[in-house]
C-alpha positions as CSV (number, residue, x, y, z in Angstrom):
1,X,-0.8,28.4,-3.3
2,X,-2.9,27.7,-6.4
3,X,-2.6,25.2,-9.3
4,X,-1.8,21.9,-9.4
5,X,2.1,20.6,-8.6
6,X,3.8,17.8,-10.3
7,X,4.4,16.1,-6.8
8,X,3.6,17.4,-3.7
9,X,4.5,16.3,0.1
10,X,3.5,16.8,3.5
11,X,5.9,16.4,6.1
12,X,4.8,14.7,9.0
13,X,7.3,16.0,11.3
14,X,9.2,19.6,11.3
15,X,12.0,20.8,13.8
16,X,10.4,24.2,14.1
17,X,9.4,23.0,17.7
18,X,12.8,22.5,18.2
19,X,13.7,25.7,16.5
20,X,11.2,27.4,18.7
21,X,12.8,25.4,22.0
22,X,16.0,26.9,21.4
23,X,15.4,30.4,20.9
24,X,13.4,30.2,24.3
25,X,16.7,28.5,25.7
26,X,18.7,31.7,24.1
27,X,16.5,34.2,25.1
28,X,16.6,33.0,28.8
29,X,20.3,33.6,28.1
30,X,19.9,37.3,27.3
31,X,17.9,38.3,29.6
32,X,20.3,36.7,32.3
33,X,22.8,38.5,30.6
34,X,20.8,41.8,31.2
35,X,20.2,41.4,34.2
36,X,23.7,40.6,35.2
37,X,25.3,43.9,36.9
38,X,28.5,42.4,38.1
39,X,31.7,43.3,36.5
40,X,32.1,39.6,35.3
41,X,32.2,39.1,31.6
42,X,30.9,35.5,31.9
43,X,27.9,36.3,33.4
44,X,26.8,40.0,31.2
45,X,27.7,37.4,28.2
46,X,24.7,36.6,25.9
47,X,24.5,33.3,23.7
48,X,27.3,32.8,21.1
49,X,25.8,30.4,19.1
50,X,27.2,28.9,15.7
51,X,25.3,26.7,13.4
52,X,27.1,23.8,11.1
53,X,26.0,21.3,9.0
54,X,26.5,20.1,5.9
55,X,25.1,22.3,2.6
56,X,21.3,22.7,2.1
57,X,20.4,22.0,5.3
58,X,19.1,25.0,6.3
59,X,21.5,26.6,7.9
60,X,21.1,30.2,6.7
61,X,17.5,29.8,7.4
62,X,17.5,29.1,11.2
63,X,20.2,31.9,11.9
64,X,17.9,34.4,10.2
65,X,15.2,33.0,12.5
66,X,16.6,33.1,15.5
67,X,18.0,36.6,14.8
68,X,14.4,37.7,13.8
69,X,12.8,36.3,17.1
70,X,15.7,37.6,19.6
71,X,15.1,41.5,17.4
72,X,11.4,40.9,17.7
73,X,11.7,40.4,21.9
74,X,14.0,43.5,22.0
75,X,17.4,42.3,21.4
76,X,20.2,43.0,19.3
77,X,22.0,40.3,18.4
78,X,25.3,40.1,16.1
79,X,24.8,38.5,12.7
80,X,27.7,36.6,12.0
81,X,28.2,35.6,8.3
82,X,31.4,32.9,7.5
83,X,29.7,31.2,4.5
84,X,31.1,33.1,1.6
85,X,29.8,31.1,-0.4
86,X,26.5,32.2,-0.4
87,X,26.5,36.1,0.6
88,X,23.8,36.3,3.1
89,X,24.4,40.0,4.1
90,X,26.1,41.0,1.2
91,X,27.9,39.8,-2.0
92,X,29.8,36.5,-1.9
93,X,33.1,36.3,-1.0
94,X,33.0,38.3,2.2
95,X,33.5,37.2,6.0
96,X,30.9,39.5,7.2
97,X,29.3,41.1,10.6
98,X,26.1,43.3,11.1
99,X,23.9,43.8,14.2
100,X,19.8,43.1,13.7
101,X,17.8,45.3,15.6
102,X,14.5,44.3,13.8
103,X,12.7,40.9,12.5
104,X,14.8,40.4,9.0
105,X,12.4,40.8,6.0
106,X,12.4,37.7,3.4
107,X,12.1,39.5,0.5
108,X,14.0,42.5,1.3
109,X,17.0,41.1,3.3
110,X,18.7,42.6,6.1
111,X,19.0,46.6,6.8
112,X,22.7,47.3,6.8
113,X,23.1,50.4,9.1
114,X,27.0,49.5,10.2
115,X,28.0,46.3,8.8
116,X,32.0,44.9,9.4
117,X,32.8,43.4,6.4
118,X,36.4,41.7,5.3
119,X,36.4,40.9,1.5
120,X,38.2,37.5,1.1
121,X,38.1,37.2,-2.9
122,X,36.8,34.3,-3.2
123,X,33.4,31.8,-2.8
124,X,35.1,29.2,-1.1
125,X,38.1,29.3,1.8
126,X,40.0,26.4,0.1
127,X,42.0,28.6,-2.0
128,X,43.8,30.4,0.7
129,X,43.0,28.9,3.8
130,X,45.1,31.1,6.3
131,X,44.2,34.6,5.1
132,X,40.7,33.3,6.0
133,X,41.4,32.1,9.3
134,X,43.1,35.8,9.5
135,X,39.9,37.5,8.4
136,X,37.5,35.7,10.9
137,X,40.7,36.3,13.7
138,X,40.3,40.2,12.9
139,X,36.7,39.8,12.6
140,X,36.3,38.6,16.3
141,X,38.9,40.7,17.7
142,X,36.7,43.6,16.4
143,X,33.7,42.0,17.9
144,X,35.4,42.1,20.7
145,X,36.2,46.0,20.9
146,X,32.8,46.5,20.0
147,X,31.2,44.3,22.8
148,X,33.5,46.0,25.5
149,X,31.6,49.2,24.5
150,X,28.4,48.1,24.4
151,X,27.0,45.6,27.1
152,X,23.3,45.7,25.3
153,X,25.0,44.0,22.1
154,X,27.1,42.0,24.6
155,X,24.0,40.7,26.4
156,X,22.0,40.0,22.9
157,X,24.8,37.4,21.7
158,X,25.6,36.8,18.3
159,X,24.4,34.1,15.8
160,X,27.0,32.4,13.1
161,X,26.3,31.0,10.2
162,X,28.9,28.9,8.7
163,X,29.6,26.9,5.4
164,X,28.6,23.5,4.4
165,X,32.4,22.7,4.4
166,X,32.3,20.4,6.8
167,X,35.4,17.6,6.3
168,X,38.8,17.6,6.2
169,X,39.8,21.3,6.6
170,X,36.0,22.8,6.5
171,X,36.2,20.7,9.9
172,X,39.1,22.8,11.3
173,X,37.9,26.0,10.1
174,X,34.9,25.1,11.9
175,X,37.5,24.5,15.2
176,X,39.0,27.7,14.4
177,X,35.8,29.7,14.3
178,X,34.1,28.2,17.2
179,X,37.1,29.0,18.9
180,X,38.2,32.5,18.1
181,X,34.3,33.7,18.2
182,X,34.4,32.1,21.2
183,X,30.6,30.1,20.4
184,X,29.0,29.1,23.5
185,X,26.4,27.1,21.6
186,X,26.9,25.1,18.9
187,X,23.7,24.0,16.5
188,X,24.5,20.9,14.1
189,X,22.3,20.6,11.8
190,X,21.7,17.4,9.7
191,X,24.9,15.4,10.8
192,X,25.2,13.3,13.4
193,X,28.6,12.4,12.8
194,X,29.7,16.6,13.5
195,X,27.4,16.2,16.7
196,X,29.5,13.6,18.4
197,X,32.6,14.4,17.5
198,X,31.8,18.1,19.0
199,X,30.4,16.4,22.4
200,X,33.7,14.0,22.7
């Protein structure tokens, strides 16, 4: 960077250590996963993890990470998109599903090959709350189907990203997609208040 800024700031702490903690954590997960030749679906089960957290908190940004790092040590994790909202994967207003088999470019996005995608209609679930719950219900059921058929996805996991809707009814569509996804991990992001309530 050149030229000077109005105000500038150096953090003194980051959470990429953390960041870089759990995809280690994850990873070990995977490869366990892999390695798993029973008949068991618990054990040939990679990480299911969903992050939540209130809005700009960088939500969006540490699923694309931890997608990119899993891709870049040979996996092929699920990207999960519930924040329609924002459009991640493709144009708002979509509950969306899309496997990442390489490091996700930041100017360019991510390569859709075979994305699942359920158009909801709107940027926010708020104005028909049970068609959405329906949408992420068929969208995990598909999962599902496609996981039975394919124990490399299986074993690579998936990664959510989720809304900043985080009270109130954002807080049970949280419940609801932790739940039908069937997340095994749950990141929280900025809130402690989310934190314990999950861990109660």
């Amino acid at each position: 960077m050149e030229g000077t800024t109005e105000t500038d700031y150096t953090a003194d702490e980051t959470p990429m250590v953390s960041y870089v903690n759990v995809h280690a954590i994850l990873e070990a997960r995977r490869t366990r996963a892999k390695a798993s030749s029973s008949g068991d679906s618990e054990s040939s089960q990679g990480p299911r993890v969903i992050v939540v957290g209130p809005t700009d908190f960088g939500k969006s940004t540490l699923s694309r990470m931890l997608l990119s790092w899993a891709a870049k040590q040979g996996s092929k994790p699920t990207f999960v998109d519930l924040d329609i909202g924002q459009g991640s994967i493709t144009i708002p207003g979509c509950i969306v599903a899309t496997p990442i088999e390489m490091p996700i470019d930041p100017v360019e996005g991510i390569t859709l090959e075979i994305p699942l995608v359920y158009f909801f209609g709107h940027t926010t679930p708020s104005n028909n709350v049970e068609l959405y719950k329906v949408l992420v219900k068929e969208l995990g059921g598909m999962l599902e189907r496609q996981f039975a058929g394919n124990t490399e996805s299986r074993a690579s996991g998936i990664v959510i990203n989720t809304m900043g809707w985080i009270e109130g009814v954002g807080y049970d569509l949280l419940l609801h997609a932790i739940r039908t996804l069937k997340a095994n991990v749950v990141l929280v992001l900025g809130q402690v208040e989310i934190y314990l309530i999950f861990i109660q």
